[in-house]
Every structure is written in structure tokens, then in C-alpha cells.
N, CA, C and O atoms as a Tripos MOL2 file, in Angstrom:
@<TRIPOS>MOLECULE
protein
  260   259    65     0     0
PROTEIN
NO_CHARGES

@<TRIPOS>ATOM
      1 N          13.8090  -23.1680    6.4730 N.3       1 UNK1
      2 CA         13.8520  -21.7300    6.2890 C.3       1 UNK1
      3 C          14.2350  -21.3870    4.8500 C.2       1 UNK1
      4 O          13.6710  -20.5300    4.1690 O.2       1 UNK1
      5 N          14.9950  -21.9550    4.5640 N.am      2 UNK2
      6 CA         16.0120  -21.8440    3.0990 C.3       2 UNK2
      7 C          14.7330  -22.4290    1.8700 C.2       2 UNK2
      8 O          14.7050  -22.0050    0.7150 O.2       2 UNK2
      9 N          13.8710  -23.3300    2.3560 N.am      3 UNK3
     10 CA         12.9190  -23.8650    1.0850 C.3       3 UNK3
     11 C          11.6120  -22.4090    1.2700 C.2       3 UNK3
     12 O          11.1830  -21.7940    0.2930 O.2       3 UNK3
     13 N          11.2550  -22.1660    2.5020 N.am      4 UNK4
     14 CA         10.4470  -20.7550    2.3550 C.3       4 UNK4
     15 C          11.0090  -19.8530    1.5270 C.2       4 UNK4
     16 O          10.3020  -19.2970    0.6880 O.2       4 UNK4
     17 N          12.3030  -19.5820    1.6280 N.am      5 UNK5
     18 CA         12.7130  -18.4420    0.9220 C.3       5 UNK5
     19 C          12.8280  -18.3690   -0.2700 C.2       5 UNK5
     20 O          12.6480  -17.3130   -0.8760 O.2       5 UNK5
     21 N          13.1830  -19.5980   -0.8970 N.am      6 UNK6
     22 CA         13.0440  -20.2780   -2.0400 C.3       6 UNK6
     23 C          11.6000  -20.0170   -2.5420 C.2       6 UNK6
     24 O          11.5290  -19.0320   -3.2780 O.2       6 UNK6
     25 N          10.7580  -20.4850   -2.3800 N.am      7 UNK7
     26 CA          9.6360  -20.6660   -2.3900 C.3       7 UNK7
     27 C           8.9850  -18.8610   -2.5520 C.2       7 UNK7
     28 O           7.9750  -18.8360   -3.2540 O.2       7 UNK7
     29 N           9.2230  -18.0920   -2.2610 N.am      8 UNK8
     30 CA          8.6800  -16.7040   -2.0400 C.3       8 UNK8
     31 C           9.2670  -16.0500   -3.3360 C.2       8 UNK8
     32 O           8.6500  -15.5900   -4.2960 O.2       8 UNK8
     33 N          10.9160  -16.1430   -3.0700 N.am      9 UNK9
     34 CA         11.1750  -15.9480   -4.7970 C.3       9 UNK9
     35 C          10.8920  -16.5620   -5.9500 C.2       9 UNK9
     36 O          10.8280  -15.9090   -6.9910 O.2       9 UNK9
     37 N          10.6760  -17.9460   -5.9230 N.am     10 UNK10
     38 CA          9.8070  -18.2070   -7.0670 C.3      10 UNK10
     39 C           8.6120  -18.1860   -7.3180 C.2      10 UNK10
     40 O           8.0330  -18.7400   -8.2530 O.2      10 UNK10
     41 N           8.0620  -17.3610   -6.2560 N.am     11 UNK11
     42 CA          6.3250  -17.0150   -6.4800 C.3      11 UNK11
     43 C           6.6590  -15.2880   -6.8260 C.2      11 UNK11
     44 O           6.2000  -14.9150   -7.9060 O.2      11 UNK11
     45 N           7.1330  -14.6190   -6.3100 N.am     12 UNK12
     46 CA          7.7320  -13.0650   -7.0970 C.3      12 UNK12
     47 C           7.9260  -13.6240   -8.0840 C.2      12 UNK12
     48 O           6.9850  -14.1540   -8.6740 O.2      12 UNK12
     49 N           9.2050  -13.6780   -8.5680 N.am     13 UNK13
     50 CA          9.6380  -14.1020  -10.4160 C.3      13 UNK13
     51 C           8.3960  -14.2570  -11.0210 C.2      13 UNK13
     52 O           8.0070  -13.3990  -11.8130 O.2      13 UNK13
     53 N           7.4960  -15.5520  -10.6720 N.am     14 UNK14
     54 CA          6.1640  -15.5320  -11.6890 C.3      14 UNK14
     55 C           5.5400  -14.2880  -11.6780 C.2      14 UNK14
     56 O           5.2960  -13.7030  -12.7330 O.2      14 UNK14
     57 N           5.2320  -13.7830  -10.4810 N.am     15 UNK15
     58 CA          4.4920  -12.5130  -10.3680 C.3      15 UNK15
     59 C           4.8210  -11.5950  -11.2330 C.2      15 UNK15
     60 O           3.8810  -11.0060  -11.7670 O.2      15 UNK15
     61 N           6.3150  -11.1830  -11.6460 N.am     16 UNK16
     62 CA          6.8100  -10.2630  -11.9930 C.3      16 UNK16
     63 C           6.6940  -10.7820  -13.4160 C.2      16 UNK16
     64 O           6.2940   -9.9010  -14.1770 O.2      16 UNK16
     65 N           6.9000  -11.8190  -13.9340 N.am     17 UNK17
     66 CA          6.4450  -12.5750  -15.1970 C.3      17 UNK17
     67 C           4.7190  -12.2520  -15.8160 C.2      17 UNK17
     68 O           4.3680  -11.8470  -16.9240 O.2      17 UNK17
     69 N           4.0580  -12.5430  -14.8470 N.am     18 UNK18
     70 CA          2.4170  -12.3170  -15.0200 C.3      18 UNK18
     71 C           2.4960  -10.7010  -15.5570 C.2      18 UNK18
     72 O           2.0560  -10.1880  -16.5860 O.2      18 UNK18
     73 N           3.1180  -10.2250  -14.6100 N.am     19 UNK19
     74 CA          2.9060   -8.5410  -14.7610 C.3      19 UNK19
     75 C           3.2770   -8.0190  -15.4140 C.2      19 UNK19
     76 O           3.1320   -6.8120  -15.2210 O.2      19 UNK19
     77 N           4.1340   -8.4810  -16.8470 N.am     20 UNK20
     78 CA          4.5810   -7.7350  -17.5080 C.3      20 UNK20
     79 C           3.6650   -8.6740  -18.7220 C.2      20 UNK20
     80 O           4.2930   -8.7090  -19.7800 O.2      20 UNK20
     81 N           2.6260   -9.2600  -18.7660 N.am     21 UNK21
     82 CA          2.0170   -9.5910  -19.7800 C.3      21 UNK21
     83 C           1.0110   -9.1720  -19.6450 C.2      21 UNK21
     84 O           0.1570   -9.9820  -20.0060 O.2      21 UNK21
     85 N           0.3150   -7.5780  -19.0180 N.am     22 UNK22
     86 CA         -0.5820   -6.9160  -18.1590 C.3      22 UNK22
     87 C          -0.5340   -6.0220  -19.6440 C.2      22 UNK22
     88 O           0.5760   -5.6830  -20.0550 O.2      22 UNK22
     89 N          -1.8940   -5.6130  -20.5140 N.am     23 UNK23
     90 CA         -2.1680   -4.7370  -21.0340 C.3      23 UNK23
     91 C          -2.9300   -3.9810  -20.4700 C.2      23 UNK23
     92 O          -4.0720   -4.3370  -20.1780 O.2      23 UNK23
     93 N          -2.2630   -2.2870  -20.0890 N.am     24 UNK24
     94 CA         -3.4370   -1.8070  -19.4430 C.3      24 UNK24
     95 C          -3.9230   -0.6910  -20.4980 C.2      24 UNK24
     96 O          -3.3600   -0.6250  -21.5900 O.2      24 UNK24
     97 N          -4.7960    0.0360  -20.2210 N.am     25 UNK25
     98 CA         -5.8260    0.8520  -21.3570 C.3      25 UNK25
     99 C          -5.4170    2.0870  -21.2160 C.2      25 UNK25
    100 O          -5.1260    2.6060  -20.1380 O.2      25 UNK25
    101 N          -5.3820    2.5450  -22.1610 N.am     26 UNK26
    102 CA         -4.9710    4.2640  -22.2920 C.3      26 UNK26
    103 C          -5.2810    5.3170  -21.4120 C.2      26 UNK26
    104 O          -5.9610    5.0070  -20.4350 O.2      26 UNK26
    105 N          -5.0330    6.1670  -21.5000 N.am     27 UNK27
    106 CA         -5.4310    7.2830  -20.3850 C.3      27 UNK27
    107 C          -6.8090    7.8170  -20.7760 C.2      27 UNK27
    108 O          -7.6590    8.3650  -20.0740 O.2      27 UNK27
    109 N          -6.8100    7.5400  -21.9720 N.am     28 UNK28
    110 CA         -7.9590    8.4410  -22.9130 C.3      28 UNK28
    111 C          -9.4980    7.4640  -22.2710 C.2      28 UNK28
    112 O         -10.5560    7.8550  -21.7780 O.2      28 UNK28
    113 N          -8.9900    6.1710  -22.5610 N.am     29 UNK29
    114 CA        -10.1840    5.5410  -22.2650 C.3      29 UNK29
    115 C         -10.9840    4.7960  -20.8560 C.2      29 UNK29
    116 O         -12.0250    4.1990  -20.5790 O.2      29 UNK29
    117 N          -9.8260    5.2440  -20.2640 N.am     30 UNK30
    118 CA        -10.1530    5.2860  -18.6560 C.3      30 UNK30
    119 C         -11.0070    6.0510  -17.9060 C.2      30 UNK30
    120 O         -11.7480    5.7630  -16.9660 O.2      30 UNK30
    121 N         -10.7200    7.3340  -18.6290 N.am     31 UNK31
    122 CA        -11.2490    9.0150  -18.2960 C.3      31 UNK31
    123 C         -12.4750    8.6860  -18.8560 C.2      31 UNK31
    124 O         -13.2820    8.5450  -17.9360 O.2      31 UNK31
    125 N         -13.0630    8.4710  -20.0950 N.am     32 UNK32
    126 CA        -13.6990    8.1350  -20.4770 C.3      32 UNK32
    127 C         -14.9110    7.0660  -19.8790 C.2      32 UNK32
    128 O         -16.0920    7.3750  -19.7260 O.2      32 UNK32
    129 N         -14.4280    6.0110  -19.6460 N.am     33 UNK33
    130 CA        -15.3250    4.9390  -18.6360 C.3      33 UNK33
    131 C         -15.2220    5.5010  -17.4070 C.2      33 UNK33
    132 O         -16.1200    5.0250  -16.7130 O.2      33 UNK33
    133 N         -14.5730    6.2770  -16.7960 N.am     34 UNK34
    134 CA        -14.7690    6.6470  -15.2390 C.3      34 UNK34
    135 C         -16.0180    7.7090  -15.0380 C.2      34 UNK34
    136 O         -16.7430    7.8660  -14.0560 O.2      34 UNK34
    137 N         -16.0090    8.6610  -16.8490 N.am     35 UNK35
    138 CA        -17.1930    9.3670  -16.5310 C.3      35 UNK35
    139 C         -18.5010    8.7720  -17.2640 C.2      35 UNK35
    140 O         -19.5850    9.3540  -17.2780 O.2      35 UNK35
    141 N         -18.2710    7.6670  -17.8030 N.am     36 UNK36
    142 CA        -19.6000    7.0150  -17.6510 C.3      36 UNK36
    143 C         -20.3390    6.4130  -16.6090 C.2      36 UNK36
    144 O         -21.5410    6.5790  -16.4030 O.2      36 UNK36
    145 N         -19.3480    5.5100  -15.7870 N.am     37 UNK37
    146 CA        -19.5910    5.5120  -14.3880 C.3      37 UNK37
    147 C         -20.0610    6.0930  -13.4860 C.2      37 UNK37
    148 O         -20.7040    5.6130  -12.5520 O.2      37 UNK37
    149 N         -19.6600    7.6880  -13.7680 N.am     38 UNK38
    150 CA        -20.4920    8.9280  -12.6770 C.3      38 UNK38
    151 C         -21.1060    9.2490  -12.8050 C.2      38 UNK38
    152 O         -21.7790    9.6070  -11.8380 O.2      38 UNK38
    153 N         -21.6640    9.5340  -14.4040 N.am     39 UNK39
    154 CA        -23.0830    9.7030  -15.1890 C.3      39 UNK39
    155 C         -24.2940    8.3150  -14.8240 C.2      39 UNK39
    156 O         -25.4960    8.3290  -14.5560 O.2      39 UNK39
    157 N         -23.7800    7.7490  -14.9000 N.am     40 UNK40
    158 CA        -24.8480    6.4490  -14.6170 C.3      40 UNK40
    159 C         -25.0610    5.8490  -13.1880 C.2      40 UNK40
    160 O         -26.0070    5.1410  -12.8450 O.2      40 UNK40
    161 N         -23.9840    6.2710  -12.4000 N.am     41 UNK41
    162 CA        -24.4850    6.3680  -11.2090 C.3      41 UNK41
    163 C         -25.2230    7.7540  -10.2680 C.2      41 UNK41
    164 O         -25.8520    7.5260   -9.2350 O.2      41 UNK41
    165 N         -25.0270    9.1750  -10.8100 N.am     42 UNK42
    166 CA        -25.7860   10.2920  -10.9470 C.3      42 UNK42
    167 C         -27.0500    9.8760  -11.3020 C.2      42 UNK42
    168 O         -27.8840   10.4520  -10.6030 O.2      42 UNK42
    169 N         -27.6070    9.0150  -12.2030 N.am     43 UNK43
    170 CA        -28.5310    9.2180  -13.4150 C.3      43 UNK43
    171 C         -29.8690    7.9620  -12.3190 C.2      43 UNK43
    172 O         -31.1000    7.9540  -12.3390 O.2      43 UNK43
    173 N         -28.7910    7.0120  -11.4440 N.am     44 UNK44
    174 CA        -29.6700    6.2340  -10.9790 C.3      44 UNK44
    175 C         -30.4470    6.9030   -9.3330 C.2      44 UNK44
    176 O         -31.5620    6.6910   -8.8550 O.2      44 UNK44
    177 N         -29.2530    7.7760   -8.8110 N.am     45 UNK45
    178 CA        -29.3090    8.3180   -7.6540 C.3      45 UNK45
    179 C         -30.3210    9.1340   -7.9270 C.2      45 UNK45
    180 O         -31.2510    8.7960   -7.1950 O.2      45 UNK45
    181 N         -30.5710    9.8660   -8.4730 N.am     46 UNK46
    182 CA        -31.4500   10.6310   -9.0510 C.3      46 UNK46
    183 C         -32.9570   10.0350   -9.2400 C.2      46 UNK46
    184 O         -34.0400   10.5150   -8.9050 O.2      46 UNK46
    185 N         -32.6370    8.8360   -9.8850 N.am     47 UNK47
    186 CA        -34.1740    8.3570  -10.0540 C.3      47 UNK47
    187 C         -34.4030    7.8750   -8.7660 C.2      47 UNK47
    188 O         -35.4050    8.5240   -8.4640 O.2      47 UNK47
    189 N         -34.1800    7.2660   -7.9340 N.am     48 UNK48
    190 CA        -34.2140    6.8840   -6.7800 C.3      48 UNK48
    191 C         -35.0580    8.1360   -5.5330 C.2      48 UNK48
    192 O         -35.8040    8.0050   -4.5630 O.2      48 UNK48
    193 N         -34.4020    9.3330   -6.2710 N.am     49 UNK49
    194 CA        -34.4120    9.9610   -5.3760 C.3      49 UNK49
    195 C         -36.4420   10.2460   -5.4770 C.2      49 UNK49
    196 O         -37.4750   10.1990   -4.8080 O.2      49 UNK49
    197 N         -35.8450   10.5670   -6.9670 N.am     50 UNK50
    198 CA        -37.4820   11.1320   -7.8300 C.3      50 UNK50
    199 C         -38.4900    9.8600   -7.0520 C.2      50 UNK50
    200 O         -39.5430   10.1820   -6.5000 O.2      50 UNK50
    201 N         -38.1920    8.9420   -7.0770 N.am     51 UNK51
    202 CA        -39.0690    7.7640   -7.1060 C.3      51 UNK51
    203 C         -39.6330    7.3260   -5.5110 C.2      51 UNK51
    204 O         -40.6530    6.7050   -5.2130 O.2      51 UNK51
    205 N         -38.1820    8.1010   -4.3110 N.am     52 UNK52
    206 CA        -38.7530    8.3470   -3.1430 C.3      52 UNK52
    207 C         -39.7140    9.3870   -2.6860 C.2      52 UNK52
    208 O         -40.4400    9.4630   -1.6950 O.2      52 UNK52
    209 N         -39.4660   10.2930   -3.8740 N.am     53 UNK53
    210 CA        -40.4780   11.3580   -3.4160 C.3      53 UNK53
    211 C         -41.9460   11.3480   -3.9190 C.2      53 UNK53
    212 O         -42.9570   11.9550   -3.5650 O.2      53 UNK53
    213 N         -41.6360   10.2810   -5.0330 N.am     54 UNK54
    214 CA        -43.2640    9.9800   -5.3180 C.3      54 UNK54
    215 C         -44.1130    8.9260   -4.2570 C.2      54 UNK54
    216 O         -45.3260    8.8830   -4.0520 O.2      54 UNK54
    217 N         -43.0930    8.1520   -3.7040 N.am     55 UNK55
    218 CA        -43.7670    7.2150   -2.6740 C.3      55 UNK55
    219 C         -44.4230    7.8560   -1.4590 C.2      55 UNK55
    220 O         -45.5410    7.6580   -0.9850 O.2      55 UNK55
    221 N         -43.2640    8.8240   -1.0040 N.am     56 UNK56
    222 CA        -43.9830    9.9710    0.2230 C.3      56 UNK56
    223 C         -45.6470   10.5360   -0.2430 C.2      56 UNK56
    224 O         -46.6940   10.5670    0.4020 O.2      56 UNK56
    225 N         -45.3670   10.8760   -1.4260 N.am     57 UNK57
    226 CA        -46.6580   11.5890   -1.5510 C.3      57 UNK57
    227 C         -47.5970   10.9410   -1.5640 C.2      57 UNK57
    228 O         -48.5700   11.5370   -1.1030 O.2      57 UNK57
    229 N         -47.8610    9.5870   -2.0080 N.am     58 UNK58
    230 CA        -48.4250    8.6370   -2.0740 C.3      58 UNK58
    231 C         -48.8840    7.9450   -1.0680 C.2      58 UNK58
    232 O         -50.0750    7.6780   -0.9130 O.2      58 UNK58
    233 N         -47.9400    7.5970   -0.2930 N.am     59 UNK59
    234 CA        -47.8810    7.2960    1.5000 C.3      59 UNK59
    235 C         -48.5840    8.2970    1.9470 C.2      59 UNK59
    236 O         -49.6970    7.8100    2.1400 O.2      59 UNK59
    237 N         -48.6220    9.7250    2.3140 N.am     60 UNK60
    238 CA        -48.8090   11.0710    2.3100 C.3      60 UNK60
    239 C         -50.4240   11.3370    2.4880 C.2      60 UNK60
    240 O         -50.9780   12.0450    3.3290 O.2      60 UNK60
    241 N         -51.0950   10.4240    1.2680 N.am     61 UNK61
    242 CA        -52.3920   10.3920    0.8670 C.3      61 UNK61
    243 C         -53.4060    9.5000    1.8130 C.2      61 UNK61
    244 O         -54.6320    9.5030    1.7080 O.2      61 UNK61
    245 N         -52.5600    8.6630    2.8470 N.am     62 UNK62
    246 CA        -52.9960    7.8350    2.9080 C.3      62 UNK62
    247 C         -53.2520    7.7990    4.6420 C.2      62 UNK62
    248 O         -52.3050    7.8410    5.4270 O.2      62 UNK62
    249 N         -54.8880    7.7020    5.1400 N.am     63 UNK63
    250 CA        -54.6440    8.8860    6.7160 C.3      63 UNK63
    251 C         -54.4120    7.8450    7.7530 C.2      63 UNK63
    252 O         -54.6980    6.6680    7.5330 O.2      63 UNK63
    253 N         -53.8850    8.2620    8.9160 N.am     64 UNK64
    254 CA        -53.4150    7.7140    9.9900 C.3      64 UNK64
    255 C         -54.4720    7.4060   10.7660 C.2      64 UNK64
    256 O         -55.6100    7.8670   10.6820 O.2      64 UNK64
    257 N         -54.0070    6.5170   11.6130 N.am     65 UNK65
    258 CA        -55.3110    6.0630   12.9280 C.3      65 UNK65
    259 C         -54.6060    6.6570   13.5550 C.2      65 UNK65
    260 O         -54.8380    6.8270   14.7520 O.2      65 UNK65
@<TRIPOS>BOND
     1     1     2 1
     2     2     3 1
     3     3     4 2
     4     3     5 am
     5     5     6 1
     6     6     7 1
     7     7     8 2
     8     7     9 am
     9     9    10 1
    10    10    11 1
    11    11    12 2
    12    11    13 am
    13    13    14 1
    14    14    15 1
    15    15    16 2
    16    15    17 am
    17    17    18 1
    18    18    19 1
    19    19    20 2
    20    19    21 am
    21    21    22 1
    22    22    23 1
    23    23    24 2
    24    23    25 am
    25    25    26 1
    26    26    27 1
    27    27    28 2
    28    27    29 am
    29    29    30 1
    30    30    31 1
    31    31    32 2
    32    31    33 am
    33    33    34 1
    34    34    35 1
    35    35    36 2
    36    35    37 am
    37    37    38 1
    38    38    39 1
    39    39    40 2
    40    39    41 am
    41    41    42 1
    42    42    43 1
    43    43    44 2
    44    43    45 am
    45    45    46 1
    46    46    47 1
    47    47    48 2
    48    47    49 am
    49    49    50 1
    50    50    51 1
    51    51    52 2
    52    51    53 am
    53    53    54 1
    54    54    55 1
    55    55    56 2
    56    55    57 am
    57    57    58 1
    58    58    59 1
    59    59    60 2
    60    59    61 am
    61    61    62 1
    62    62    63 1
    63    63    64 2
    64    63    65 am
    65    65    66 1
    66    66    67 1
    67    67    68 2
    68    67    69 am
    69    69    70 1
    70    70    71 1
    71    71    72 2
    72    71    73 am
    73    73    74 1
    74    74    75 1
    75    75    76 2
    76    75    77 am
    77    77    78 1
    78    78    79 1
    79    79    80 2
    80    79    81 am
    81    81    82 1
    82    82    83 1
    83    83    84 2
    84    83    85 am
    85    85    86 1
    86    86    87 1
    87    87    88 2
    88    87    89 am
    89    89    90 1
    90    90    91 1
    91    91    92 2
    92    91    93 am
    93    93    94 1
    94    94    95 1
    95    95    96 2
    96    95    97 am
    97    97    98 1
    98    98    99 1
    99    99   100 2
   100    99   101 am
   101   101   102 1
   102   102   103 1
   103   103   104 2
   104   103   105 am
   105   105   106 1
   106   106   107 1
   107   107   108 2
   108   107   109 am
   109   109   110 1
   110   110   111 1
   111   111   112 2
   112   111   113 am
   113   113   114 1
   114   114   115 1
   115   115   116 2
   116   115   117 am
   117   117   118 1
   118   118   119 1
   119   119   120 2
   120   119   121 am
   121   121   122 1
   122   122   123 1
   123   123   124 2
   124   123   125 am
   125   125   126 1
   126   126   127 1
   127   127   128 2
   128   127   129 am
   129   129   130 1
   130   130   131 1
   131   131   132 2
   132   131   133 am
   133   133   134 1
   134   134   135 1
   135   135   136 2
   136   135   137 am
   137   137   138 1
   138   138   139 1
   139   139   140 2
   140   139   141 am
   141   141   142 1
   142   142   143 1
   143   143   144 2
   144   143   145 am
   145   145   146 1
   146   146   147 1
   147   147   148 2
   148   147   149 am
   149   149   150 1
   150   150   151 1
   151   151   152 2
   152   151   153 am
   153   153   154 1
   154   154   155 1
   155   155   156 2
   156   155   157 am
   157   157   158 1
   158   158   159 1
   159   159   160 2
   160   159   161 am
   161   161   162 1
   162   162   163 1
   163   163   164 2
   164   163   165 am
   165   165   166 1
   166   166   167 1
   167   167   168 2
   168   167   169 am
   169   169   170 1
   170   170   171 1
   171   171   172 2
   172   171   173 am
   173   173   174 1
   174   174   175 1
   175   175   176 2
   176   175   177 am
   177   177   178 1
   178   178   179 1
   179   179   180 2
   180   179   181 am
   181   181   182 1
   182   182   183 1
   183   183   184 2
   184   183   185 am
   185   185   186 1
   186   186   187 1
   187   187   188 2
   188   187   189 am
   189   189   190 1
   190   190   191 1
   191   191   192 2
   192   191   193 am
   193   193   194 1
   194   194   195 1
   195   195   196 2
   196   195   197 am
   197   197   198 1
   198   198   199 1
   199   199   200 2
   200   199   201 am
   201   201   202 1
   202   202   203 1
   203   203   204 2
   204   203   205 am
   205   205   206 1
   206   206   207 1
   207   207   208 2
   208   207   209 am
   209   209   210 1
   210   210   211 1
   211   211   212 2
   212   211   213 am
   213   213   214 1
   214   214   215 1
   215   215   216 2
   216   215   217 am
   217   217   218 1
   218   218   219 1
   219   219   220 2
   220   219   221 am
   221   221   222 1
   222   222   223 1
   223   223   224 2
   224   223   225 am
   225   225   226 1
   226   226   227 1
   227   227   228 2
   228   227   229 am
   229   229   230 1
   230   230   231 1
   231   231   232 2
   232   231   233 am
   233   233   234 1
   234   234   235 1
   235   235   236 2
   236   235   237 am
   237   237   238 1
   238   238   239 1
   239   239   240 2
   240   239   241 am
   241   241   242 1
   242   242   243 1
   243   243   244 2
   244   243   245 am
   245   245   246 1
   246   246   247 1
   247   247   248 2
   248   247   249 am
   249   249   250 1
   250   250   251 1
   251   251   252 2
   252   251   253 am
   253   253   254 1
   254   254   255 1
   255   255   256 2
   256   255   257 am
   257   257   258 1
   258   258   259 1
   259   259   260 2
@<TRIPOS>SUBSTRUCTURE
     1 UNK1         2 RESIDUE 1 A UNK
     2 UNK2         6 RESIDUE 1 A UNK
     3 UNK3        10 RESIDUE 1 A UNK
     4 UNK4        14 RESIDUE 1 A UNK
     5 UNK5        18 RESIDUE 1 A UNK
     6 UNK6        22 RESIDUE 1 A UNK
     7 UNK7        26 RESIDUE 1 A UNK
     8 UNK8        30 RESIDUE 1 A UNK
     9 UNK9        34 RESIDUE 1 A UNK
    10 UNK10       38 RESIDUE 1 A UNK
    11 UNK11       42 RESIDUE 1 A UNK
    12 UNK12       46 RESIDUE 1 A UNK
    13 UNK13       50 RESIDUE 1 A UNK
    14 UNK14       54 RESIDUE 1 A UNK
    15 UNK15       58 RESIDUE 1 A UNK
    16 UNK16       62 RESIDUE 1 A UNK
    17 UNK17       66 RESIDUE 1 A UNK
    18 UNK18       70 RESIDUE 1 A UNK
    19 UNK19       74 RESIDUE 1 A UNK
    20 UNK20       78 RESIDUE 1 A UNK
    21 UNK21       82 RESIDUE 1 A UNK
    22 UNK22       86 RESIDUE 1 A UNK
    23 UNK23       90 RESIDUE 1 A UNK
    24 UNK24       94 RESIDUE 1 A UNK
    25 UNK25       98 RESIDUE 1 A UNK
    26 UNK26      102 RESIDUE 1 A UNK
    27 UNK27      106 RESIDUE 1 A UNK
    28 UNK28      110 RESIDUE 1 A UNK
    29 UNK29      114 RESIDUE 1 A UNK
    30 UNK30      118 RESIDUE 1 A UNK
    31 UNK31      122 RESIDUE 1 A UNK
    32 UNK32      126 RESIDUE 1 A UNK
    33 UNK33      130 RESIDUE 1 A UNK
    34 UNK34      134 RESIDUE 1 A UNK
    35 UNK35      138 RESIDUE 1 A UNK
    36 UNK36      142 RESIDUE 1 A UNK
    37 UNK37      146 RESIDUE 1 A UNK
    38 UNK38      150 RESIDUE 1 A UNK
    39 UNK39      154 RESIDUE 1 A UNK
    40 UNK40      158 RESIDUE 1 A UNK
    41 UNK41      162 RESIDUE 1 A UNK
    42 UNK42      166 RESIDUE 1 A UNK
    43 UNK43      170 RESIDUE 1 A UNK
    44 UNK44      174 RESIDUE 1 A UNK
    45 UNK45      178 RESIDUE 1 A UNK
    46 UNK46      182 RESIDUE 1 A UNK
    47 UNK47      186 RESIDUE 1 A UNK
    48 UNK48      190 RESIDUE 1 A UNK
    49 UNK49      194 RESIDUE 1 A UNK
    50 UNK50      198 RESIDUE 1 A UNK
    51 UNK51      202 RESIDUE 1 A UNK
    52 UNK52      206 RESIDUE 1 A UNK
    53 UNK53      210 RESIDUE 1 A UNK
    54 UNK54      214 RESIDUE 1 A UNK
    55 UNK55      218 RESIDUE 1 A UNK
    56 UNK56      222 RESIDUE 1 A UNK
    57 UNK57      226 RESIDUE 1 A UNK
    58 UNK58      230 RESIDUE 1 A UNK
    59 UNK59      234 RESIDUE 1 A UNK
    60 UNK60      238 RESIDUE 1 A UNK
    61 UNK61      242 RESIDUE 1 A UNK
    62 UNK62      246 RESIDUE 1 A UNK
    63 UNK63      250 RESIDUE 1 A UNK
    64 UNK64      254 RESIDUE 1 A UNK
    65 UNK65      258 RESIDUE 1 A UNK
């Protein structure tokens, strides 16, 4: 029991060691990449969308038995 417990605090300590050698990125440039992210996933949804509606029409053209 006593070597588990052992064992858990010296895996925290490193943890807490790792984590303070953690550079994280500004506020500025987070905001920044988060709305490139929404722009470029907007930008693909979009074509997708355009690109389903050209298939319908296309499909559309094409007559049924």
C-alpha cells in the first residue's frame, strides 16, 4: 500500500515538474488561430455545401426508370 502511495507522489511531483516547463501562447494569439479555424472551417462547409448543390442538379438531369 505504502509503495502505491509512494509511487503516485512521485508521478505528481514529475507532473507538477513537466508543468511548469509548459509555455503557453498569449491571449492575443489564440484568439487569433481560433478565428482562423472558424474561417476555414466556414470556408470549407460552404464549399461542400456549393458543391452538393451542383451534384443535385446534375443528378437532377439525369431521368428515372
Amino acid at each position: 500500500m505504502n509503495d502505491t502511495v509512494n509511487q503516485i507522489q512521485k508521478y505528481l511531483k514529475s507532473v507538477q515538474l513537466e508543468w511548469g516547463k509548459i509555455t503557453w501562447p498569449e491571449r492575443k494569439q489564440v484568439i487569433a488561430e481560433t478565428v482562423a479555424v472558424i474561417a476555414i472551417v466556414f470556408l470549407f462547409t460552404v464549399s461542400v455545401y456549393i458543391i452538393d448543390i451542383i451534384f443535385k442538379a446534375i443528378l437532377g438531369l439525369i431521368p428515372t426508370v
